[in-house]
VEXDREN-2710 file (C-alpha; in Angstrom, 1 decimal):
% VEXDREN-2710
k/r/px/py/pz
1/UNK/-0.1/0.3/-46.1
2/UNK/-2.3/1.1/-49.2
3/UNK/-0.6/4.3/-50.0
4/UNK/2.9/2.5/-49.5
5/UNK/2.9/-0.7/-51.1
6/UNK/0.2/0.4/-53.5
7/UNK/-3.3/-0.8/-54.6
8/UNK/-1.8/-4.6/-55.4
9/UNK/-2.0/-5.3/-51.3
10/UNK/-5.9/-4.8/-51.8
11/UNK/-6.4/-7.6/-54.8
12/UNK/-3.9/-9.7/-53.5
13/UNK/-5.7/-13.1/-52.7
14/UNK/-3.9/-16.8/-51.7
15/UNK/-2.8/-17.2/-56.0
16/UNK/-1.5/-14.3/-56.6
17/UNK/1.7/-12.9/-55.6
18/UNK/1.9/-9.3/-55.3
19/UNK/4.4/-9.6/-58.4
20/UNK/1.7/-11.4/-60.3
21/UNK/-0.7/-8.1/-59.7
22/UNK/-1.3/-6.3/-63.0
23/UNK/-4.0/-3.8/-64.6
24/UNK/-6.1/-6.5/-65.8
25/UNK/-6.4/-8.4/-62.7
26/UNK/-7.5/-5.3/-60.8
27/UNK/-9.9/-3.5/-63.5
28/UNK/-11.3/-7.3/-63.5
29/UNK/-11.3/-7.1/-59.7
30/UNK/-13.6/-4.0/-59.8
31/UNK/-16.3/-6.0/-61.3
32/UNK/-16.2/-7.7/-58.5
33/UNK/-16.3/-5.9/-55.3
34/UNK/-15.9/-7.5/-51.7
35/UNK/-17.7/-4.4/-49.7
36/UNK/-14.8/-3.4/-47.6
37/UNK/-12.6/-3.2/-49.9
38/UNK/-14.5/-0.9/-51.7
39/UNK/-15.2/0.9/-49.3
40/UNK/-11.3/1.1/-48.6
41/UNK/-10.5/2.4/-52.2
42/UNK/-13.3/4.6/-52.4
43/UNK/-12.3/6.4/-49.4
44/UNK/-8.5/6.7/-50.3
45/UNK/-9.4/8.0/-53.6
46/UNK/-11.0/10.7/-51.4
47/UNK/-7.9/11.2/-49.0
48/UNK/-6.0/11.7/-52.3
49/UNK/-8.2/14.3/-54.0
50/UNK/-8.5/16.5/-50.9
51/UNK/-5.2/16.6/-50.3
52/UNK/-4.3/16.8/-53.9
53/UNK/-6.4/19.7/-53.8
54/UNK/-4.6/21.6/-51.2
55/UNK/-7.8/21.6/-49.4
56/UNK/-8.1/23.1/-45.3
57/UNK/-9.7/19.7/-45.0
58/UNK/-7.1/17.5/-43.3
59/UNK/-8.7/14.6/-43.1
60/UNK/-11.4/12.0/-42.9
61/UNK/-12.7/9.7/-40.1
62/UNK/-13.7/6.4/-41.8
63/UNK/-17.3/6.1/-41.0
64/UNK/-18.9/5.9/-44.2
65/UNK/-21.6/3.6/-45.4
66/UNK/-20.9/2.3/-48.7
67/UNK/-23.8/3.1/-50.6
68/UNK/-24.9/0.9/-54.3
69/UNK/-26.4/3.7/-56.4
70/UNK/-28.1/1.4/-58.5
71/UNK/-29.3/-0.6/-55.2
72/UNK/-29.3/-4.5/-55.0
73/UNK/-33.1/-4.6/-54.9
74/UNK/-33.5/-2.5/-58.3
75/UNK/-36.6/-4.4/-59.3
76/UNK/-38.9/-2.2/-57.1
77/UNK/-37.8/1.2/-58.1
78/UNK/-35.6/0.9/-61.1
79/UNK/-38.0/-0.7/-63.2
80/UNK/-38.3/2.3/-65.8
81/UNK/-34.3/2.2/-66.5
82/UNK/-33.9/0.2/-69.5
83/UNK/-31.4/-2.2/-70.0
84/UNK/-28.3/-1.2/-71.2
85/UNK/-25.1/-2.7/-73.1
86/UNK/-22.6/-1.9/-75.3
87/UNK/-22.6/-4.6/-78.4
88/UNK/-19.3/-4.0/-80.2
89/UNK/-18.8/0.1/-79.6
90/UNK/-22.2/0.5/-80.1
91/UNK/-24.9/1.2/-77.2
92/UNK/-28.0/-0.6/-77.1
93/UNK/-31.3/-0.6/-74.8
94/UNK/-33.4/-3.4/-74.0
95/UNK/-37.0/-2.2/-72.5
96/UNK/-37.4/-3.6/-69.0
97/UNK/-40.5/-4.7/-68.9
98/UNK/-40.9/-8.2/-69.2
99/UNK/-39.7/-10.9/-67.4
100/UNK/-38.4/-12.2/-70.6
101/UNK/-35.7/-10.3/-70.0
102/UNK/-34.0/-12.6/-67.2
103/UNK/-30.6/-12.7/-69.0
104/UNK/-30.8/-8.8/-68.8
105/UNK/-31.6/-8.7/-65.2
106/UNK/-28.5/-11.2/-64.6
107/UNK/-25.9/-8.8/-66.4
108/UNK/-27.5/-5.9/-64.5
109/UNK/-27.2/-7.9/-61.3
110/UNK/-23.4/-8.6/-62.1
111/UNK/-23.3/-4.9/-62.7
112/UNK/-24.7/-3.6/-59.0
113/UNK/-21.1/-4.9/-57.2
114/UNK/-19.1/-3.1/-59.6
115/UNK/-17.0/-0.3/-58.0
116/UNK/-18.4/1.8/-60.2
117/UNK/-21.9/1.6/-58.7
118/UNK/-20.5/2.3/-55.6
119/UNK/-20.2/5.2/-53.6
120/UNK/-19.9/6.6/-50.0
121/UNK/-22.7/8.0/-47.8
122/UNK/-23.1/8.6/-44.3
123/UNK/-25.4/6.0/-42.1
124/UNK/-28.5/7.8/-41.8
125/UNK/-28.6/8.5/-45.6
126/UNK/-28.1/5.4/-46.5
127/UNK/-31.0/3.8/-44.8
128/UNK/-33.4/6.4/-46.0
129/UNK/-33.0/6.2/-49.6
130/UNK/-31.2/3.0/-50.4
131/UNK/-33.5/1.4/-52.8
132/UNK/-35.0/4.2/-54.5
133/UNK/-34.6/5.3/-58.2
134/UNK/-31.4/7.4/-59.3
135/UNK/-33.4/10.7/-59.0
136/UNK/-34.6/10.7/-55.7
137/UNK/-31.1/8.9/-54.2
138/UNK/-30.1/12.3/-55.5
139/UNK/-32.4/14.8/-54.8
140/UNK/-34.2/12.9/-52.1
141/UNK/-37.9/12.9/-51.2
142/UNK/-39.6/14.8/-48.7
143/UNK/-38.0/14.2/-45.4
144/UNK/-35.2/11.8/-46.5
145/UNK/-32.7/14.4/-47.8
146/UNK/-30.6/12.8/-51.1
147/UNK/-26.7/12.7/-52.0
148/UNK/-26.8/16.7/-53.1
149/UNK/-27.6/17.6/-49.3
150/UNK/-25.6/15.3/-47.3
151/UNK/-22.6/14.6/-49.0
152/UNK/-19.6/16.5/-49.4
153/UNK/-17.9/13.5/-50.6
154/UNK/-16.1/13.9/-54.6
155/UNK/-16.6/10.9/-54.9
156/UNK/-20.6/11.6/-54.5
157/UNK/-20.5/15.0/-55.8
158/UNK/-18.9/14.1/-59.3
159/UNK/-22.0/11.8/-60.0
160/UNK/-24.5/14.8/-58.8
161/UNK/-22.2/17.1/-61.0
162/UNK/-23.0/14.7/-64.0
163/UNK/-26.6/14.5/-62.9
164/UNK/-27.0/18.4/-62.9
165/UNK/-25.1/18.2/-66.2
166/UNK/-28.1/16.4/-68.0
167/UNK/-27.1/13.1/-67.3
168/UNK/-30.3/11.5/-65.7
169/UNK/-29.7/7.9/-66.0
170/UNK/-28.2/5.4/-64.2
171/UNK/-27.7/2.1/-65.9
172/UNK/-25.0/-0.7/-67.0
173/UNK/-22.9/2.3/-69.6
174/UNK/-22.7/4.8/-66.9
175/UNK/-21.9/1.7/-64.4
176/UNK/-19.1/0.6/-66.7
177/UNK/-17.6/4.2/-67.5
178/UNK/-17.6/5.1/-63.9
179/UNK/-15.9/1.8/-63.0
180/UNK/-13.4/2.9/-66.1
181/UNK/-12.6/6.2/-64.4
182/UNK/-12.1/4.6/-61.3
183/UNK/-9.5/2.2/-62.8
184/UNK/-7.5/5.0/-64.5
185/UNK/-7.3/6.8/-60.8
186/UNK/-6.3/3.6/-59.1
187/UNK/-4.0/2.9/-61.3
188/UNK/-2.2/7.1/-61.5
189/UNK/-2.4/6.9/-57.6
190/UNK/-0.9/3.7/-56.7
191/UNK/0.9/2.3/-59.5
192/UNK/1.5/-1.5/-60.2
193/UNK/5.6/-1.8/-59.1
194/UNK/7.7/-4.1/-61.6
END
């Protein structure tokens, strides 16, 4: 049904007709992720990359944990990442390390059910490492193996890629240009009909 009748079926609620679906309503909709339905897009954007690639990999059995890289409970173990927004184009940090910084700690808690601070991870992974800091969720810490062992995933492996690349942090600018990618792939695979 997704791949037919496009990505509109998924943000389709009692308001909106299906003709009423547009780009704005669903890169506004992947600020605001219901689990299973990201979990849902996450996972076809999969299916559509490995077959895109003319992979031997035929498909995919849906049992995947969806996985918040920047976890729920960030307090604990994300309390070095500094705050992050973009103020007209330009990027600015606040320090975290205060709780002065509550309206901070609201927008990054806005930020945590975007789709793009989501990802997919088997079960037993997920449990291990789920509230630890972006560096160990993906090079894992003595017995709890991280993303870079145990998934095979694009969709995981991009973010290692970027890791491996230099790019060490995890916070609301890498949150929001993920979630933009994501949108320009949703959007090129299952186009809005008119």
């Amino acid at each position: 049904m997704l791949i037919k009748d496009g990505v509109a079926k998924l943000f389709n609620d009692d308001t909106d007709s299906i003709d009423s679906i547009n780009d704005t309503i669903i890169k506004n909709a992947l600020t605001n992720m219901v689990p299973d339905t990201a979990k849902m897009i996450l996972f076809s954007i999969e299916l559509e990359r490995i077959s895109s690639l003319n992979s031997d990999i035929n498909g995919l059995e849906y049992d995947y944990q969806l996985e918040h890289i920047m976890p729920k409970k960030w307090e604990t173990n994300w309390y070095n990442v500094d705050f992050a927004y973009n103020d007209n184009g330009q990027i600015k940090y606040v320090e975290n390390s205060s709780d002065k910084n509550f309206e901070y700690k609201e927008k990054r808690n806005g930020h945590i059910i975007y789709l793009g601070n989501m990802t997919l991870l088997k079960a037993k992974l997920n449990a291990s490492i789920s509230n630890k800091n972006f560096e160990i969720k993906i090079e894992g810490s003595g017995n709890n193996k991280g993303y870079r062992v145990h998934s095979l995933l694009h969709i995981t492996t991009d973010i290692i890629g970027k890791y491996d690349a230099g790019d060490k942090i995890w916070d609301e600018i890498h949150i929001e240009k993920r979630n933009d990618e994501l949108f320009k792939k949703i959007v090129e695979l299952w186009p809005i009909q008119s």
